[in-house]
C-alpha positions as CSV (number, residue, x, y, z in Angstrom):
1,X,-27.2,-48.1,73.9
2,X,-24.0,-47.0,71.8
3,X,-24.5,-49.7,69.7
4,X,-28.4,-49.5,69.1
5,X,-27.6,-45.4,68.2
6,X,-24.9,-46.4,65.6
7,X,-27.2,-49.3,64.3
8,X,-30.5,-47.4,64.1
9,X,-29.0,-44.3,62.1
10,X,-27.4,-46.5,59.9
11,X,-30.5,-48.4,59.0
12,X,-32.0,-45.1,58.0
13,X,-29.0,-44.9,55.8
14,X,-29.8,-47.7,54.2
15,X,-33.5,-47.4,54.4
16,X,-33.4,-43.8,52.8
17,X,-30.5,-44.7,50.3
18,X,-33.2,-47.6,48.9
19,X,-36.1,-45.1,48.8
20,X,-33.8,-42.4,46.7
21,X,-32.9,-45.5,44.5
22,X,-36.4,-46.3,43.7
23,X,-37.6,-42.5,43.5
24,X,-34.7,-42.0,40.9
25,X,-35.9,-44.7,38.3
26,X,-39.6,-43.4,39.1
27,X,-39.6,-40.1,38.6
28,X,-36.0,-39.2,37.1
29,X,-36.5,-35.8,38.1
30,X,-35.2,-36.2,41.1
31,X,-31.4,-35.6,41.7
32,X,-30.2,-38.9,42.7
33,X,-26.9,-37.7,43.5
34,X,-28.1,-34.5,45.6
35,X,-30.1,-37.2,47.4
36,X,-27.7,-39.0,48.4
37,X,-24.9,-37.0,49.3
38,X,-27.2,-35.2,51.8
39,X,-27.9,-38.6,53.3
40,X,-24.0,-39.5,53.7
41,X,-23.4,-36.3,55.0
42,X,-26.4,-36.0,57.5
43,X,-25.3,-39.8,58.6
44,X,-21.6,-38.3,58.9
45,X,-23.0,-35.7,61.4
46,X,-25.0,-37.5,63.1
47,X,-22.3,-40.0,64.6
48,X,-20.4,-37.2,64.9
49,X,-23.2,-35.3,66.8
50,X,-23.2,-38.6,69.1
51,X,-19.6,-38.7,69.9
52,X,-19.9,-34.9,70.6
53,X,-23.0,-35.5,73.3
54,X,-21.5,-39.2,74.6
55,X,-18.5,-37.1,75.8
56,X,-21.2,-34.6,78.1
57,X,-23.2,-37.0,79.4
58,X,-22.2,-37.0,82.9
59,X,-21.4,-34.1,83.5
60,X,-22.4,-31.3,85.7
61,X,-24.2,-28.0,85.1
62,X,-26.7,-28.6,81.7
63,X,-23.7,-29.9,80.1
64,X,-25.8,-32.7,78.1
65,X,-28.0,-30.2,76.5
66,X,-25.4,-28.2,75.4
67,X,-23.9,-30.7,73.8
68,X,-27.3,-31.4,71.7
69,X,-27.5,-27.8,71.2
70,X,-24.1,-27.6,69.7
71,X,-24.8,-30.5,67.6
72,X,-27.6,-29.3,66.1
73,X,-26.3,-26.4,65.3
74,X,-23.3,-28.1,63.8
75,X,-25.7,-30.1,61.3
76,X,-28.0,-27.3,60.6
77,X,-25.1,-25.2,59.9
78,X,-24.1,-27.9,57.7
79,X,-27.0,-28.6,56.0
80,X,-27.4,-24.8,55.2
81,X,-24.3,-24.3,53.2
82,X,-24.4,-27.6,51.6
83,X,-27.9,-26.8,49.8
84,X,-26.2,-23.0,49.2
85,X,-23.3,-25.1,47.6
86,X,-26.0,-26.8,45.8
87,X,-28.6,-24.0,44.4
88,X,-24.8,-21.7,43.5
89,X,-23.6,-24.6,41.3
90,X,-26.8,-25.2,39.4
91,X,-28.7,-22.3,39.8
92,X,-30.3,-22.4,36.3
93,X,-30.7,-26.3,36.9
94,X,-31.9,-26.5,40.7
95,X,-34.5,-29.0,41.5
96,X,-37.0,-27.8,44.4
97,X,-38.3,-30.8,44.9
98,X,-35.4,-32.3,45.8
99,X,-34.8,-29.4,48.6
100,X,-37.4,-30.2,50.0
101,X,-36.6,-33.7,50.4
102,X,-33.1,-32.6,51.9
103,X,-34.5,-30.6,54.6
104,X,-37.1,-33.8,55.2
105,X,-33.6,-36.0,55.5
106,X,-32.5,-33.0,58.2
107,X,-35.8,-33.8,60.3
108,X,-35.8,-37.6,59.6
109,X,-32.3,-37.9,60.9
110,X,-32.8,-35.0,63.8
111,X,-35.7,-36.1,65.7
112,X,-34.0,-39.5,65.9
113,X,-31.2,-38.8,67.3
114,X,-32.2,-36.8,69.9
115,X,-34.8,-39.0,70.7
116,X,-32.2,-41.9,71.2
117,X,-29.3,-39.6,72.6
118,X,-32.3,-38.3,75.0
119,X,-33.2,-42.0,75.9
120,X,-29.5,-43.1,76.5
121,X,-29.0,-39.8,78.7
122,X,-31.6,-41.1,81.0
123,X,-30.7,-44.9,81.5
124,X,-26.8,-43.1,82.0
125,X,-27.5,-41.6,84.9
């Protein structure tokens, strides 16, 4: 199941670095770079996120959800002060557009892995 985590968020890497690529050369409005550093960094914390809940799972006491807690708190934290970064550098310049995509990248890569971490949790025990 390690493997098939690591795999699977990777492929969205790829999958969503290929859709940023194409939405750059269609509508050039879009910040490809923006893009795309929210997707290395939301792949960064997600296989950081893993190693964080691999190490709980296991263990007594709820210690699995708060290991999933804390790693989504980690990433949302994250996420927040990158797109704060982000709006304070180019604050006469900011595209919405592509903050909205960012927070879709959040959810994208979110709802996968706590789907898989939940599945692998449950075939660990």
């Amino acid at each position: 199941m390690k493997k098939t985590f690591t795999v699977t968020i990777v492929s969205i890497f790829v999958i969503l670095s290929i859709v940023f690529f194409v939405l750059q050369h269609q509508l050039p409005a879009f910040r490809f770079a923006v893009l795309e550093t929210g997707n290395a960094i939301m792949v960064v914390l997600s296989l950081s996120a893993f190693y964080m809940v691999n190490k709980q799972i296991g263990k007594p006491g709820g210690a699995f959800v708060r290991g999933v807690s804390g790693a989504s708190f980690l990433k949302l934290m994250v996420c927040m002060v990158a797109i704060l970064v982000y709006v304070a550098i180019n604050r006469s310049t900011v595209h919405k557009p592509s903050i909205f995509i960012l927070m879709a990248i959040y959810l994208v890569y979110s709802a996968t892995e706590t789907m898989l971490l939940s599945k692998m949790a449950r075939t660990t025990k």
